[in-house]
N, C-alpha and C positions, 0 to 999 in steps of 0.2 A: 504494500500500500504506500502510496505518495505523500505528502502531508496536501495536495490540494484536492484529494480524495476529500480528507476535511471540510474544505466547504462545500462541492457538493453536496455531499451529507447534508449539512445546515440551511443549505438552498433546500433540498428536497423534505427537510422536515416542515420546514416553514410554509410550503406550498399546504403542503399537507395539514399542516395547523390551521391555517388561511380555510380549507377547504372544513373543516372540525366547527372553527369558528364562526362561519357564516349559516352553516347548518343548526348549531346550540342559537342563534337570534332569530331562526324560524321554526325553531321547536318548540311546544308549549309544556314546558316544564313540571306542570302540576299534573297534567292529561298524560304524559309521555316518564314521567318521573324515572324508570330504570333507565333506559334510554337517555336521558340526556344527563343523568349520572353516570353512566358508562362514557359518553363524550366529555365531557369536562374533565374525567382522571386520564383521556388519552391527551387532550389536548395538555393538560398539564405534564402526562411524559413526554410527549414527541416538543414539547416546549423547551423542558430541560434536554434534550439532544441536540436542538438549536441552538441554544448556550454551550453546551460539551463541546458542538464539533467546532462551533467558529473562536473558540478561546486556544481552543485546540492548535488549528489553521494559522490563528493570529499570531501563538507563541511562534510555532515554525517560518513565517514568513518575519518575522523583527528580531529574531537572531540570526538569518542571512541561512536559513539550512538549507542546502542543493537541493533545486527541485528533484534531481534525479536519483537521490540516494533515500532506502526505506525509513519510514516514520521508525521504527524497531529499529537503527542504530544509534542513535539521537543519545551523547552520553558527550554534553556541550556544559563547561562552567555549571557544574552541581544538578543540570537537568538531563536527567536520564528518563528514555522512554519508560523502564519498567518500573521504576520508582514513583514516577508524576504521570507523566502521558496513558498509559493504559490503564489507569483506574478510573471508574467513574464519577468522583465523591470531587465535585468542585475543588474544598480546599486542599486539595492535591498540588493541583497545578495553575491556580486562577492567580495566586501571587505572582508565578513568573511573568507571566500578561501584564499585571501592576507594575512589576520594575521598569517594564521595561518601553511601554504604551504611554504616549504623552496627555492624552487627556482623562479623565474619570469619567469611566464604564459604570453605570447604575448597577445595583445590585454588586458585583464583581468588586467593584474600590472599597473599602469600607475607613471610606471616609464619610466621617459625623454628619459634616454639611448633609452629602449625598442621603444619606439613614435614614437622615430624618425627614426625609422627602418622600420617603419610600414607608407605606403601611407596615406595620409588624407582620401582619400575618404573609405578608407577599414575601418579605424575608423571610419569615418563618418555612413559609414554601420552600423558597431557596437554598436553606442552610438542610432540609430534609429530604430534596431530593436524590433519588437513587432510580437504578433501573429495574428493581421489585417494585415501582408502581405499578407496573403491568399488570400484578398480581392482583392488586387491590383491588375491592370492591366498592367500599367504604370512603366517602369522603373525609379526612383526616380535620380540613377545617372547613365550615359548616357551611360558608356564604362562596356561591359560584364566582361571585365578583371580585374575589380574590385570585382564583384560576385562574380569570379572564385579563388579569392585570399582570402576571405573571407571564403571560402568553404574551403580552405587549412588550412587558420590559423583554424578552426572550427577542422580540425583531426588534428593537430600540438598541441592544445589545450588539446582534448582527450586523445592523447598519453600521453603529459606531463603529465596530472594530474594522470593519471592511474600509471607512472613509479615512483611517488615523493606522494605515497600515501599507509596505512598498508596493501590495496585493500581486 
């Protein structure tokens, strides 16, 4: 795999979320209840793989890694693929993105200013996802509009890093 495998990926979740999204604002919720509780936890996973892959993409491409050389060799100034890159748990490897990214990324910077701009629960999202939401049935936190703000900051993310990056 390449590291612009990576954003593919995050392009193609996001289509994807996009298509999740528009669907849960023509579904009636109360009528449809299992249903568009089963879309709000996808769109909240395939949300956080938007985030995963383009943070991912962003670290490889601002430390200069050959396009032509595999994501799995990557062992550059303390960041190594097996150590950071192939786990899924954000604070893995979201600081290396901070060192080294000149502007603050919502969610990702935790910088105060940023935080506290940002709902708790949407962080809260943030700091608990993993890729066993698949599994999930259950809504973890109760109000969908938190999902759905999380799925925002997820393209607000992508953008940012794609515009503040040598792409």
């Amino acid at each position: 795999m390449l590291y612009k495998d990576y954003k593919n990926s995050a392009r193609k979740h996001e289509y994807t979320c996009d298509v999740l999204f528009k669907e849960l604002n023509e579904l009636n919720e109360k009528i449809y209840a299992a249903k568009y509780r089963s879309l709000v936890l996808n769109l909240y996973y395939l949300s956080g793989y938007i985030i995963e892959c383009i943070v991912k993409y962003g670290i490889y491409d601002l430390i200069g890694y050959r396009k032509n050389r595999r994501v799995t060799e990557l062992d550059e100034n303390g960041l190594t693929y097996h150590d950071h890159i192939q786990h899924h748990r954000f604070d893995r490897y979201t600081e290396h993105l901070n060192r080294r990214i000149s502007v603050s990324i919502p969610l990702i910077n935790d910088n105060k200013i940023n935080k506290k701009r940002i709902d708790n629960k949407v962080i809260e999202l943030y700091r608990q996802w993993d890729p066993r939401i698949r599994y999930y049935y259950d809504l973890k936190v109760k109000e969908t509009c938190h999902y759905i703000s999380f799925y925002k900051y997820a393209k607000k993310i992508h953008k940012n890093i794609l515009q503040n990056i040598r792409g």
